[in-house]
C-alpha positions as a Markdown table, in Angstrom:
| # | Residue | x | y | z |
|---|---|---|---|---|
| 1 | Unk | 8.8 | -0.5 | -18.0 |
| 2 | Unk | 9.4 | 3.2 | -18.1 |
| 3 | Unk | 12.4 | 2.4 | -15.1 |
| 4 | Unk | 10.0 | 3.2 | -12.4 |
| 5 | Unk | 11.1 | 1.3 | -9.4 |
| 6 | Unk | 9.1 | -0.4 | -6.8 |
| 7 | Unk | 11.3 | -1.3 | -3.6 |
| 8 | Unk | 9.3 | -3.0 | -0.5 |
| 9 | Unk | 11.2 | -4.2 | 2.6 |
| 10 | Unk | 10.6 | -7.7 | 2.8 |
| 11 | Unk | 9.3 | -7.4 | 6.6 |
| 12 | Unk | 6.1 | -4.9 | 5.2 |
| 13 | Unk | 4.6 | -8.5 | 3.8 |
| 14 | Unk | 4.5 | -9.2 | 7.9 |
| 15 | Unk | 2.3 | -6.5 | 8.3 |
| 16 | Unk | 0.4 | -6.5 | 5.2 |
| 17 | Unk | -0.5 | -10.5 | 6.1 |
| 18 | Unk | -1.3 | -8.8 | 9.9 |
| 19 | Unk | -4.2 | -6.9 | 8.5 |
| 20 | Unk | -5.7 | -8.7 | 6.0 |
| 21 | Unk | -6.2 | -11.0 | 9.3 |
| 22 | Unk | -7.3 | -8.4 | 11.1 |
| 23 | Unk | -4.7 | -8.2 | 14.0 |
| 24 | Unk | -4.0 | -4.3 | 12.7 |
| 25 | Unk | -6.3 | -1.8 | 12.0 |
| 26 | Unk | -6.5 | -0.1 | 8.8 |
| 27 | Unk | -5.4 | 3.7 | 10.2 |
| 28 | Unk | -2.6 | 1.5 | 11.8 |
| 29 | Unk | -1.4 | -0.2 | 8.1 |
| 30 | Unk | -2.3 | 3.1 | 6.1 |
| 31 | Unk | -0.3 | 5.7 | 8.3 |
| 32 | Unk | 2.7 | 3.3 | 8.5 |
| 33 | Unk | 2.5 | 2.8 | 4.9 |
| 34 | Unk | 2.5 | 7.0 | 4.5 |
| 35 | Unk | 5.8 | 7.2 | 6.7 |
| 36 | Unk | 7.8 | 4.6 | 4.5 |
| 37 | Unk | 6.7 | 6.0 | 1.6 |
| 38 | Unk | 7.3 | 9.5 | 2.7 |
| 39 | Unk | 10.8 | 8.6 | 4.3 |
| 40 | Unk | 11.8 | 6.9 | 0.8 |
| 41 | Unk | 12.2 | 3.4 | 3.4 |
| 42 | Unk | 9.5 | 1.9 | 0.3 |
| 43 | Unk | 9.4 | 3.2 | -3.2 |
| 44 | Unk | 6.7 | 3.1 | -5.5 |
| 45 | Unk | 6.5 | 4.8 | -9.1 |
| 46 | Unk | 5.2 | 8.3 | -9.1 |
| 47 | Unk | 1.9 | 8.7 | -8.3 |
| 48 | Unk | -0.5 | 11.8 | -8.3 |
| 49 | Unk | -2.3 | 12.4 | -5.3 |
| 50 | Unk | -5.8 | 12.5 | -5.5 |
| 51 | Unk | -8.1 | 14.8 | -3.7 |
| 52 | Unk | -11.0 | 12.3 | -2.3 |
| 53 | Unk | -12.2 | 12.8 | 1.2 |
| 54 | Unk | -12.9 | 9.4 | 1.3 |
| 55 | Unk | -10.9 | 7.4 | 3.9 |
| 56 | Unk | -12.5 | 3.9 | 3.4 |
| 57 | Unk | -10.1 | 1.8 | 2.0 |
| 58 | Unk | -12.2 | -1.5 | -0.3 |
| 59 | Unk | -12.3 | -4.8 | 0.3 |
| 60 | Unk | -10.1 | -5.7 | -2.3 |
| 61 | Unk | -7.2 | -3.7 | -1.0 |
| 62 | Unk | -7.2 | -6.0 | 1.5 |
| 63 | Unk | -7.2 | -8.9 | -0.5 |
| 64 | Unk | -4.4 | -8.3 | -1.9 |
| 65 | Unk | -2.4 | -7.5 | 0.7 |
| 66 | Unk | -3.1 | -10.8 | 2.4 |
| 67 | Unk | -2.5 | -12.6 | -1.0 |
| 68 | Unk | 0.8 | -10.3 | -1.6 |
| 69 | Unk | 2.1 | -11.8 | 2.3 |
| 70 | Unk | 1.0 | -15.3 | 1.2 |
| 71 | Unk | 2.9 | -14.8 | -2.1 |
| 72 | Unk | 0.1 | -15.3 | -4.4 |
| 73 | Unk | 0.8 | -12.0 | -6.3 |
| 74 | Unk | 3.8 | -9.7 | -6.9 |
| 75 | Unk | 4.7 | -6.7 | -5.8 |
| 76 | Unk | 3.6 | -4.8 | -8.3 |
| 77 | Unk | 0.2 | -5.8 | -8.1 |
| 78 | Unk | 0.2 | -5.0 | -4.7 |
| 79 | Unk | 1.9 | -1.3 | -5.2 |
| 80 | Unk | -1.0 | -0.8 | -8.1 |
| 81 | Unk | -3.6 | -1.0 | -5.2 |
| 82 | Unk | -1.5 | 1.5 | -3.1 |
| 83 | Unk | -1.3 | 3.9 | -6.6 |
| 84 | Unk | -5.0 | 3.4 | -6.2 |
| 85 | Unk | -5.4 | 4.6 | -2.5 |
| 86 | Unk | -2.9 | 7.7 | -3.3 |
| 87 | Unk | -4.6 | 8.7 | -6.7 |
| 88 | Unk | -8.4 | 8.7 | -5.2 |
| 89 | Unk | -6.9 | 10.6 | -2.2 |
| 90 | Unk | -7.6 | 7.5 | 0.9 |
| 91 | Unk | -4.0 | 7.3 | 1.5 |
| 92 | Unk | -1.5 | 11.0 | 1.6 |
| 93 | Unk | 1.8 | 11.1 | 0.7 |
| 94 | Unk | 3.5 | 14.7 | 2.0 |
């Protein structure tokens, strides 16, 4: 698929499964998120930043994550929801 490469340390799925339980907050999962992104540490496929001012990140964001750390869906399900945070501008990349 158009060689766009997602790459996701294996130990993010800790984290992801940490706040879909609740135990991290979602400025904590977001901002970490922003720095491996940023820092190239995770790769997702280009994705425009949106604009929004939004910051509240859906429910079913965090669904998936906790069903991404359980294994119930891949990874690329799981970067489409982050594509989603970036393109209606809840979640900055610089």
């Amino acid at each position: 698929v158009g060689g766009a490469e997602t790459s996701i340390p294996g130990w993010i799925k800790n984290n992801a499964g940490w706040w879909a339980d609740g135990q991290i907050d979602d400025n904590s999962f977001v901002s970490g998120l922003q720095w491996l992104i940023s820092n190239n540490v995770m790769t997702i496929p280009p994705t425009e930043q949106g604009t929004g001012s939004d910051d509240v990140i859906p429910g079913w964001i965090k669904n998936n994550a906790g069903w991404w750390a359980d294994g119930q869906i891949d990874d690329s399900s799981f970067v489409s929801g982050l594509q989603w945070l970036i393109s209606n501008g809840i979640m900055k990349i610089s």
